[in-house]
C-alpha positions as a printed NumPy array, in Angstrom:
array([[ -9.478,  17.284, -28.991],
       [ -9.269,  13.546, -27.77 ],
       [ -9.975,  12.468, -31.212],
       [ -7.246,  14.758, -32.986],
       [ -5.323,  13.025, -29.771],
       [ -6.363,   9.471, -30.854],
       [ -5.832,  10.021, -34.393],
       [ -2.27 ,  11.822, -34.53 ],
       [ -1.155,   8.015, -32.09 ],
       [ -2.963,   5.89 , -34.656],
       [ -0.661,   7.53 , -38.062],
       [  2.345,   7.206, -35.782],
       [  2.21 ,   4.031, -34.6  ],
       [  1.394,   2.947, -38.159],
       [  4.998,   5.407, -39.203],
       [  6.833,   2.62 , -36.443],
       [  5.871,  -0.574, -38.211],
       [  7.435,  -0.541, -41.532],
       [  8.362,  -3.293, -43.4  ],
       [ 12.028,  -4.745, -43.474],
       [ 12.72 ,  -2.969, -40.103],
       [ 15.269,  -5.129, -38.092],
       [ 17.244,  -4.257, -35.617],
       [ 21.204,  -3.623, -35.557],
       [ 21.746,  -5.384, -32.458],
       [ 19.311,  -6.226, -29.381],
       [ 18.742,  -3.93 , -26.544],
       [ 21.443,  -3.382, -24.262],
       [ 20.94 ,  -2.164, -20.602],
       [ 22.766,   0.507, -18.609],
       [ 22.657,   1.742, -15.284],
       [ 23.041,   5.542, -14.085],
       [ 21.638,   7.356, -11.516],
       [ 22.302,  10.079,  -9.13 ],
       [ 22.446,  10.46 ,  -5.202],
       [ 22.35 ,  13.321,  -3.246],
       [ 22.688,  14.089,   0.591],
       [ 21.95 ,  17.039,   2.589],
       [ 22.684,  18.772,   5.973],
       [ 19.938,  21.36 ,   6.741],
       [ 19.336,  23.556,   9.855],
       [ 16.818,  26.493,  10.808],
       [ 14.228,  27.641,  12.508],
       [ 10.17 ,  27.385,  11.808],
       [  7.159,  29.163,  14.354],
       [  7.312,  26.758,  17.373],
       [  4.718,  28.197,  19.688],
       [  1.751,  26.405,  20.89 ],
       [ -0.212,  24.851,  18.056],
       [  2.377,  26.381,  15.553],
       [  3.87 ,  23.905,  12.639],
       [  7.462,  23.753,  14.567],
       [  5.779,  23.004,  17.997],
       [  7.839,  20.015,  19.136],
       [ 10.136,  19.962,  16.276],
       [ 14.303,  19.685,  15.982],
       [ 16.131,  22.141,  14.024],
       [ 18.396,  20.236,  11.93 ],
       [ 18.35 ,  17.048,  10.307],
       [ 20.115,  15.128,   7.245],
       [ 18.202,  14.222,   4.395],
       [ 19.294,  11.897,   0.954],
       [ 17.79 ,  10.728,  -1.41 ],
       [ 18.681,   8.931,  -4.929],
       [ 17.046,   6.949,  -7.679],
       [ 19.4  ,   3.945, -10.106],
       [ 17.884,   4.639, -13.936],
       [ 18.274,   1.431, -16.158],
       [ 17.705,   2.291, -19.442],
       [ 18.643,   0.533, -23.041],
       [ 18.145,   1.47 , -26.98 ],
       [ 18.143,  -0.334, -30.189],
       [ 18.593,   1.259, -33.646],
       [ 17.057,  -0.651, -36.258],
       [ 17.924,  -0.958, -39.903],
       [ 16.082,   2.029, -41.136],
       [ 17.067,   4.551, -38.412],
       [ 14.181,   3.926, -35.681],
       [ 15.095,   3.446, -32.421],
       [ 13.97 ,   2.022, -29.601],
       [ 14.206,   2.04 , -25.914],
       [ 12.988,   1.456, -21.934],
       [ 13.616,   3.181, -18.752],
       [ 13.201,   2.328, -15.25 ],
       [ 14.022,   4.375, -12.445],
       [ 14.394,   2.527,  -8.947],
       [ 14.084,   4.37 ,  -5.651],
       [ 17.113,   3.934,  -3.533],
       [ 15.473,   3.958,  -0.78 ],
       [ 12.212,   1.973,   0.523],
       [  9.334,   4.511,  -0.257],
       [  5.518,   3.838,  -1.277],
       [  6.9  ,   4.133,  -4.985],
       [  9.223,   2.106,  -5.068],
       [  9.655,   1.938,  -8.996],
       [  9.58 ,   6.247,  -9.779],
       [  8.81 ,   6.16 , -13.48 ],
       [  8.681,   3.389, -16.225],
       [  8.119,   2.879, -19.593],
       [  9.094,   2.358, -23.364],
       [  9.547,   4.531, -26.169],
       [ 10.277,   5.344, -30.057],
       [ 11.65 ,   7.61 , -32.018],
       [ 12.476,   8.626, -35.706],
       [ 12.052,  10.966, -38.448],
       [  8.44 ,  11.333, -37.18 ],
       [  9.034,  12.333, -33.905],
       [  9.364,  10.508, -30.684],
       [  5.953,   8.137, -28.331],
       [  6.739,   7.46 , -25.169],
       [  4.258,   4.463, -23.446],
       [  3.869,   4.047, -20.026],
       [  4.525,   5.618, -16.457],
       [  6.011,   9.051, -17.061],
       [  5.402,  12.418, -16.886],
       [  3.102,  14.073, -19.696],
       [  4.129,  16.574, -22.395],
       [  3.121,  19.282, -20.947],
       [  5.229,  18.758, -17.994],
       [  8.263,  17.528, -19.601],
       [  8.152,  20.895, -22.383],
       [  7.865,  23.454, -19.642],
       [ 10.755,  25.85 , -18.322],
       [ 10.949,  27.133, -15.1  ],
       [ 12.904,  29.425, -12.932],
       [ 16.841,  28.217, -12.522],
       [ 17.464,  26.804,  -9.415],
       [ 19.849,  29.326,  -7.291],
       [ 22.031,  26.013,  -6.416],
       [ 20.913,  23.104,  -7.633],
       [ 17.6  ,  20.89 ,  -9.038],
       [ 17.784,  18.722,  -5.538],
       [ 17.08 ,  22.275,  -4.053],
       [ 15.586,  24.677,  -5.263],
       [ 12.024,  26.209,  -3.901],
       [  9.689,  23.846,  -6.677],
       [ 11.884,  20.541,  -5.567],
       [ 10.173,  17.555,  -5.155],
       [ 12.904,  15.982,  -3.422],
       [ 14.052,  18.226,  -0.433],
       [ 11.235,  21.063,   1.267],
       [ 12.162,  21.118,   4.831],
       [ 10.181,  23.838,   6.061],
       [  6.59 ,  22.788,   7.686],
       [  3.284,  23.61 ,   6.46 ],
       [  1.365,  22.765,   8.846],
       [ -2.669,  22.341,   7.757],
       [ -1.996,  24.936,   5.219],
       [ -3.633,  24.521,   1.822],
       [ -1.133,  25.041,  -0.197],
       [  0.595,  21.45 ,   1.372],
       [  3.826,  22.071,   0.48 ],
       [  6.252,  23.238,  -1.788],
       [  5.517,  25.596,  -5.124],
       [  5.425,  23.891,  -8.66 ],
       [  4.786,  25.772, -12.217],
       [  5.201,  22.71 , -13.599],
       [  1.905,  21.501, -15.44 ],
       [  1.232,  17.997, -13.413],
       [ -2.141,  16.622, -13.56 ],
       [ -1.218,  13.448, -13.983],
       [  2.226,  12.829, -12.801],
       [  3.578,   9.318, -13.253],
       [  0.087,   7.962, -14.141],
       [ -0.056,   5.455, -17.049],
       [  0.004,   7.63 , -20.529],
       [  0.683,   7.493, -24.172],
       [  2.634,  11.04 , -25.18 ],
       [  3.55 ,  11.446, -28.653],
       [  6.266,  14.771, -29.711],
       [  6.405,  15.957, -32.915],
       [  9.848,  16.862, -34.508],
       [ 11.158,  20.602, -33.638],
       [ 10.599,  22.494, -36.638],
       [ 11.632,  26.186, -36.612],
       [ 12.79 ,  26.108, -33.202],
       [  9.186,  24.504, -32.295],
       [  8.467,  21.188, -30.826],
       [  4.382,  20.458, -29.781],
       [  3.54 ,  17.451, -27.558],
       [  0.262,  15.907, -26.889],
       [ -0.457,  13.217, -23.662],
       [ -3.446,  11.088, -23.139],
       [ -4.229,   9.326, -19.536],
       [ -7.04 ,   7.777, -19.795],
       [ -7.335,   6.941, -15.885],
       [ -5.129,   9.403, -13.388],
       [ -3.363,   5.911, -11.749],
       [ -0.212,   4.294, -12.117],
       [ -0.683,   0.194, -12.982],
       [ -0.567,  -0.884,  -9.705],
       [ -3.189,   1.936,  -7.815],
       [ -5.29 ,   0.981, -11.243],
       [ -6.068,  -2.821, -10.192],
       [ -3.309,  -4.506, -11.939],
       [ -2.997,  -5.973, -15.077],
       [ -5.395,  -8.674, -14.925],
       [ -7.962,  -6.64 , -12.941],
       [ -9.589,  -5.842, -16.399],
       [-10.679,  -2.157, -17.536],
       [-10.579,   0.426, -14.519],
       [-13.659,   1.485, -13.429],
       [-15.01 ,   4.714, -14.714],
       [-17.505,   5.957, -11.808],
       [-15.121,   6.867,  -8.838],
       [-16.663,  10.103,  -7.692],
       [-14.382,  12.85 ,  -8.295],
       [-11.773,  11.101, -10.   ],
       [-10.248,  13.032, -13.065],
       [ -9.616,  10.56 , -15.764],
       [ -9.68 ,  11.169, -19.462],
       [ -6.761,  13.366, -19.017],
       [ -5.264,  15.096, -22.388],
       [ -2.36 ,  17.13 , -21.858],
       [ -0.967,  19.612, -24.51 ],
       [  2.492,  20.909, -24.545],
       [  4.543,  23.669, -26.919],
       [  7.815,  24.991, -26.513],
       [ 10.418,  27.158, -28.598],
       [ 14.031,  26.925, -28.492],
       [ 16.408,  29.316, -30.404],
       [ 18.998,  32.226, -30.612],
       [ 17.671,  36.166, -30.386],
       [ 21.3  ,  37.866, -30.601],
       [ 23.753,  36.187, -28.926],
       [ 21.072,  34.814, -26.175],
       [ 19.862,  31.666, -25.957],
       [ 16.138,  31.365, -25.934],
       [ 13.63 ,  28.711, -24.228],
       [ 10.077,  29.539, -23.978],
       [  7.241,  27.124, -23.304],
       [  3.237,  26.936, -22.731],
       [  0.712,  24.1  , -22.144],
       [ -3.043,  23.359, -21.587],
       [ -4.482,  20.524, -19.417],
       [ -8.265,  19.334, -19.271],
       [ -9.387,  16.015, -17.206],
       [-13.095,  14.654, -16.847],
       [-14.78 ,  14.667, -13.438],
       [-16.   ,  10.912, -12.691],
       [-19.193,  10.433, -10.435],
       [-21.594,  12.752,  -9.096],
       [-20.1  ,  14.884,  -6.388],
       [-21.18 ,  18.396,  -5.734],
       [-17.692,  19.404,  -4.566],
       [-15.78 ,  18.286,  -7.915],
       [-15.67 ,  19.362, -11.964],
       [-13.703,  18.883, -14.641],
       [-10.149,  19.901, -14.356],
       [ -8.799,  22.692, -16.322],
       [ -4.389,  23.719, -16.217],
       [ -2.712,  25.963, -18.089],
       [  1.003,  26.995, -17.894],
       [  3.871,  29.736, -19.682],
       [  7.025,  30.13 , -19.013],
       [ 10.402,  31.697, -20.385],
       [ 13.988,  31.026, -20.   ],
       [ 16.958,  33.261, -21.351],
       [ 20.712,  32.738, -21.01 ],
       [ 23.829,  34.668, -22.095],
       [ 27.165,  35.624, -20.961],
       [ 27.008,  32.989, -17.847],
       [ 23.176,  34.154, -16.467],
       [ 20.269,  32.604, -16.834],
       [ 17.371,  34.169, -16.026],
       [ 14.083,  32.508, -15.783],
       [ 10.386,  32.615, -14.666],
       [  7.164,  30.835, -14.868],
       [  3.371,  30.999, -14.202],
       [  0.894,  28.331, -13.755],
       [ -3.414,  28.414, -13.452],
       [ -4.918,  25.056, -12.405],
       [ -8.334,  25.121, -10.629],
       [ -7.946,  21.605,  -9.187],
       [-11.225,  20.105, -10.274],
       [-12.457,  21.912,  -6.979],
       [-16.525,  23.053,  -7.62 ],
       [-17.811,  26.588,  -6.499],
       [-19.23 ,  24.74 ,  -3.439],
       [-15.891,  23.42 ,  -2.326],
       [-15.36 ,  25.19 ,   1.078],
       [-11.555,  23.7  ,   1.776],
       [ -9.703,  24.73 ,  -1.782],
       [-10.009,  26.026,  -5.33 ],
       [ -8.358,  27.696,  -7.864],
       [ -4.69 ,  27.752,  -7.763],
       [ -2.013,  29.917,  -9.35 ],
       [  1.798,  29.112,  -8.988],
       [  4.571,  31.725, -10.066],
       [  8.092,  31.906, -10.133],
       [ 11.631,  34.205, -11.147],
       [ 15.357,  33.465, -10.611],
       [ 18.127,  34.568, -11.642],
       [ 21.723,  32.316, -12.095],
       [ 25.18 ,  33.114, -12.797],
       [ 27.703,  30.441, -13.838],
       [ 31.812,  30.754, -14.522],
       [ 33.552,  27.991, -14.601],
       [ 33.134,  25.178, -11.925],
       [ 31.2  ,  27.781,  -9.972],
       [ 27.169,  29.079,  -9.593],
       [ 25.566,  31.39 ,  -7.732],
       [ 21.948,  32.185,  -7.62 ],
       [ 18.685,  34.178,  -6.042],
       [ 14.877,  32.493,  -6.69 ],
       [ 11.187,  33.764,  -5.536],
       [  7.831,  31.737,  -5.263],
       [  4.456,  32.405,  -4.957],
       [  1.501,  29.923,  -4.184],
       [ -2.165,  31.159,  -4.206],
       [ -5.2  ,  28.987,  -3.197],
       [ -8.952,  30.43 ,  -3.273],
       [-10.126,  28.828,  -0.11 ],
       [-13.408,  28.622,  -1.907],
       [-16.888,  29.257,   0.458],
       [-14.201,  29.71 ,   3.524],
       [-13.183,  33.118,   2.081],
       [-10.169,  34.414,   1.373],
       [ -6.773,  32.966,   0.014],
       [ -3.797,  30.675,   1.47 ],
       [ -0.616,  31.966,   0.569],
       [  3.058,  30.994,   0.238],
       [  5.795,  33.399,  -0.503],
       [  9.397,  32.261,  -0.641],
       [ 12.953,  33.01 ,  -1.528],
       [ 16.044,  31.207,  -1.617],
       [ 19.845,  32.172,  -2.638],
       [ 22.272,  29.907,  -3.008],
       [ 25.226,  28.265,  -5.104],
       [ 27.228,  25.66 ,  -5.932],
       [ 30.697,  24.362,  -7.233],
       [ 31.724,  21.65 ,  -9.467],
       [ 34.107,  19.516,  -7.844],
       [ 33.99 ,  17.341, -10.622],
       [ 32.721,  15.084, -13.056],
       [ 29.022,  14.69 , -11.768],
       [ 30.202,  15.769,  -8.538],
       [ 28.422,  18.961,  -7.446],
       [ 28.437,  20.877,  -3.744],
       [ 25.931,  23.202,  -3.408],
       [ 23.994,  25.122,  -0.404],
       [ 22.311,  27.627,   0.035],
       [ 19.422,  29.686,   2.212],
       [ 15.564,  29.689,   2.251],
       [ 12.644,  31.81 ,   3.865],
       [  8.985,  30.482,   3.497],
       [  6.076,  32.576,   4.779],
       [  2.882,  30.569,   4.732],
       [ -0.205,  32.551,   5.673],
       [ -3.546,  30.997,   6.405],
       [ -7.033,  32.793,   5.315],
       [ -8.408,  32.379,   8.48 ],
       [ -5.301,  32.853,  10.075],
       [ -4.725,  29.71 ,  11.967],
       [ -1.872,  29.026,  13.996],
       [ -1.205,  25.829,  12.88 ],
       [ -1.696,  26.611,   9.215],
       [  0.757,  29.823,   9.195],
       [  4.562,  29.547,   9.272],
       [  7.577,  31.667,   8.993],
       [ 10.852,  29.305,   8.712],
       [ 14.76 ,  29.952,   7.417],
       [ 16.693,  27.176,   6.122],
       [ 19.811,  26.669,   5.68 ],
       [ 20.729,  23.511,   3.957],
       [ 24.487,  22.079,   2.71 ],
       [ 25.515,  18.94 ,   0.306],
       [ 26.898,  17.299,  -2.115],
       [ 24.774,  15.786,  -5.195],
       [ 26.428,  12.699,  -7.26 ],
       [ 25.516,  11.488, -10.779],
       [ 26.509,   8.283, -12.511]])
């Protein structure tokens, strides 16, 4: 499979350097962005030892990222392009994603820190209000997990390797069909890898998944007067070192979105055992799901989601769980203006029941998200 991977780059990259290609004019940068800020207030399990113990019950989040980004065309219709996307805010990644790409008749390579095809091809469950919410948001999951295995909020979305350094080539959509293919060869972005002048990373970091290829498929099309989106991907990764508690990683994903007559309705599943060996006693094999629903008229959106998170908790016994559900809605105020808010309940339960591992928590959560 890494061969077919290497091979498909190699004809592509040679498809990019034709002769007599110059460029219309030299690349141009713009800036956009978004920002978004949030009031949210509720309640978690606060007795002794519980995740809320000692906690307040409201607080204001924000958060926001500026996107540079710039394209050339050149003389015989290639184009090509960069995009950096800055953290507004101080963080521990500062710079979210970068990197370079092409595109043309041929399809599209995109070179550097971003996410992989798989992850960029899936479809998910609408968001009841908006992206920044949403129960598999990245940005905004107030309610606490305490020691829980599950650490967080659900995600369908294929991710083995994030924003680590990649080459991930796309194919043209044919039919309604579009396939994508990623190749990481160490899960780090350039900094976490050494650097650039640190040489070749190292390639014996006990359990370290590296050699990451990451395949991607989705269809997009009309079945009667519905608009169809349906997606699947597979994952593998190679297990550096020789610890007992780590193998090679294995993901898989599907999911399904359908719109028509202002709903969208939406769902997705996804199987990724985490590298974790059958002698792992803290976590293995997990399995993410999600369904929503969405209506949209006009300036307005209203919406109802559920989430499910299961982790074997490997020679522990048992599973941790996380069920959730969230309605909400939002209203355009205007051009890249959006209000939105909304509820949530989370339910973490622990296999050993811990107190500090199980949760019950309502939010409810208000703002306004801006895009420029």
């Amino acid at each position: 499979m890494k061969k077919m991977l290497y091979g498909t780059t190699a004809l592509v990259a040679a498809g990019m350097l034709v002769s007599g290609a110059q460029a219309a004019d030299k690349i141009k940068m713009g800036v956009g962005g978004y920002f978004q800020a949030f009031i949210a207030a509720g309640s978690d399990d606060d007795g002794t030892g519980e995740p809320g113990a000692n906690r307040r019950s409201h607080k204001v989040d924000r958060e926001g990222e500026i996107i540079f980004t710039g394209k050339t065309t050149l003389d015989n219709g290639i184009q090509f392009g960069v995009q950096v996307q800055l953290e507004a805010e101080v963080c521990g990644d500062q710079i979210d994603e970068s990197f370079m790409w092409a595109s043309g008749s041929w399809g599209r390579i995109n070179v550097g820190s971003e996410n992989s095809a798989a992850y960029l091809m899936h479809y998910n469950a609408p968001a009841p209000s908006h992206w920044a919410h949403g129960l598999s948001s990245p940005n905004f999951s107030t309610a606490a997990e305490g020691t829980n295995a599950v650490g967080g909020y659900p995600h369908s979305n294929p991710n083995i390797t994030s924003d680590s350094e990649k080459i991930t080539y796309f194919t043209p959509r044919m039919a309604g069909f579009q396939l994508g293919a990623s190749y990481t060869p160490e899960n780090c972005e350039e900094g976490a890898c050494g650097g650039t002048y640190a040489g070749f990373a190292t390639d014996n970091n006990s359990s370290t998944q590296s050699e990451v290829v990451e395949l991607g498929v989705n269809y997009v099309g009309k079945l009667g007067g519905a608009n169809v989106a349906v997606s699947g991907s597979w994952g593998e990764a190679d297990v550096e070192g020789t610890a007992t508690t780590a193998e090679d990683r294995r993901e898989w994903s599907v999911g399904a979105k359908v719109s028509m007559s202002g709903f969208t309705v939406g769902g997705a599943y996804r199987d990724d055992d985490q590298g974790a060996s059958n002698t792992n006693a803290t976590a293995g094999d997990r399995t993410d799901w999600n369904i929503g629903v969405r209506y949209a008229t006009g300036p307005w959106g209203v919406g109802i989601q559920f989430a499910h998170v299961d982790i074997d908790a490997g020679l522990a016994g048992g599973d941790d769980e996380l069920d959730a559900w969230e309605i909400g809605g939002s209203y355009n105020l205007g051009p890249g203006i959006v209000l939105n808010g909304g509820v949530q309940h989370w339910d973490y339960d622990d296999n050993l029941n811990a107190a500090g591992a199980e949760n019950q928590a309502t939010v409810f959560f208000v703002g306004t998200h801006l895009a420029f």
